[in-house]
N, C-alpha and C positions, 0 to 999 in steps of 0.2 A: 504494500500500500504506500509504505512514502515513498519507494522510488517510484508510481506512477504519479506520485503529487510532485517530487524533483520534477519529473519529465515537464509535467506541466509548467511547469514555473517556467524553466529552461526555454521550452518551444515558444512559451510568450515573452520571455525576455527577448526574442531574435529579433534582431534588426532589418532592414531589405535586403542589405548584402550576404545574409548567413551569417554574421557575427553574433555571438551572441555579448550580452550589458551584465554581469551576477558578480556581487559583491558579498562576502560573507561582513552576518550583522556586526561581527565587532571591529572591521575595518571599515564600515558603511560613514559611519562620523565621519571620519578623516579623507573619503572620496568625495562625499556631499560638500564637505567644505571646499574643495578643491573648486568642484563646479560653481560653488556661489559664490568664493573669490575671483573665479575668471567671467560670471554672469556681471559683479561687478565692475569689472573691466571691458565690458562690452567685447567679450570671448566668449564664444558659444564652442567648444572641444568636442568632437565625437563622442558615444559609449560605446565604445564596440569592443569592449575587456573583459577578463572575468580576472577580480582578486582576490586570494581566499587566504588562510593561515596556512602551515604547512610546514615540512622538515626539508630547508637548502642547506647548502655547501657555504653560502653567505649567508648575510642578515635576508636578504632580498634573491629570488631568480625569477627572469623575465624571458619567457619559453614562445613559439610560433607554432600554431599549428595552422599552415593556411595563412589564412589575410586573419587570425585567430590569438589574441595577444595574451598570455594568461602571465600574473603577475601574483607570484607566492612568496608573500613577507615568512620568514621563521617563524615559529610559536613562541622557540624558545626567548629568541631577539626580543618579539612584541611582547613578552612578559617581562621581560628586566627591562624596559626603554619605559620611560616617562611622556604623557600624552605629546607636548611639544616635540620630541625629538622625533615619535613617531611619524607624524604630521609634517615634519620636514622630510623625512624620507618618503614617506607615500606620494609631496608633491615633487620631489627632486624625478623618481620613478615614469610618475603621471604623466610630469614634460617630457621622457622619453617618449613614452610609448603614444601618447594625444597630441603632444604639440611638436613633438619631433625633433625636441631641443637633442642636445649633444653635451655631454659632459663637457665644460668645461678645461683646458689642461692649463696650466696654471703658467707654465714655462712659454709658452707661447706668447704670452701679454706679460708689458713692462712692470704692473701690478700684479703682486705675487700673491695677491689675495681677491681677485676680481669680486666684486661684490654680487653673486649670483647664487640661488640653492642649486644651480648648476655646478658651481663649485662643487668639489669632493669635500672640502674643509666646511660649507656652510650645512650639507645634506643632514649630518647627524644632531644638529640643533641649533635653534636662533632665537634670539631676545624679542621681549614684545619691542622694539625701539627698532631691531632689524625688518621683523616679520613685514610691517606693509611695503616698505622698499625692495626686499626680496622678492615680494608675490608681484611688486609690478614689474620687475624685471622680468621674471618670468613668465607673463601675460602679455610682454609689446608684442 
């Protein structure tokens, strides 16, 4: 019975292209906010992801199946990390995979700390005094 109720869910989350949009509940906060920081910004982002908790090799693995994006934060990770830090990593991630950013590498620009959650230095945590500077960055 629940895997015909997953199915359902599943078959209605799809998108036009076959992608499917499934966010497991205790990463849901942290993607909504994503969206209503870039609704903010006059950024409309696709949903065509699924990200769930899970056991990586990192904190985070970002997997292809197809045009099919599936994005698995650690269990372990998201239980020692503190809401903030999570939140930076989930939208450092996000830009990957929706907005198509690119890490960052540091050596390439004269500033060795570019001010971006692109950065590998800013992803694991930011001040509320960083936070709205970083998400505009992230959203031009």
């Amino acid at each position: 019975m629940k895997y015909l109720i997953l199915s359902a869910i599943l078959l209605t989350a799809c998108s036009d292209n076959g992608t499917i949009y499934s966010v497991s509940p205790e990463l849901s906060t942290y993607v909504d906010a994503f969206y209503s920081e870039a609704a903010l910004r006059g950024v409309n982002p696709p949903k065509n992801f699924i990200v769930k908790l899970g056991q990586c090799q990192a904190i985070t693995d970002i997997s292809l199946d197809g045009e099919q994006y599936i994005l698995t934060f650690d269990k372990a990770w998201f239980e020692a990390y503190n809401s903030e830090q999570i939140e930076a990593i989930i939208f450092h991630e996000l830009g990957k995979i929706v907005l198509g950013r690119e890490i960052i590498e540091t050596a390439k620009f004269n500033d060795p700390n570019p001010v971006s959650i692109m950065n590998p230095y800013y992803k694991f945590s930011y001040g509320a005094a960083d936070r709205s500077v970083l998400l505009d960055e992230l959203f031009k």
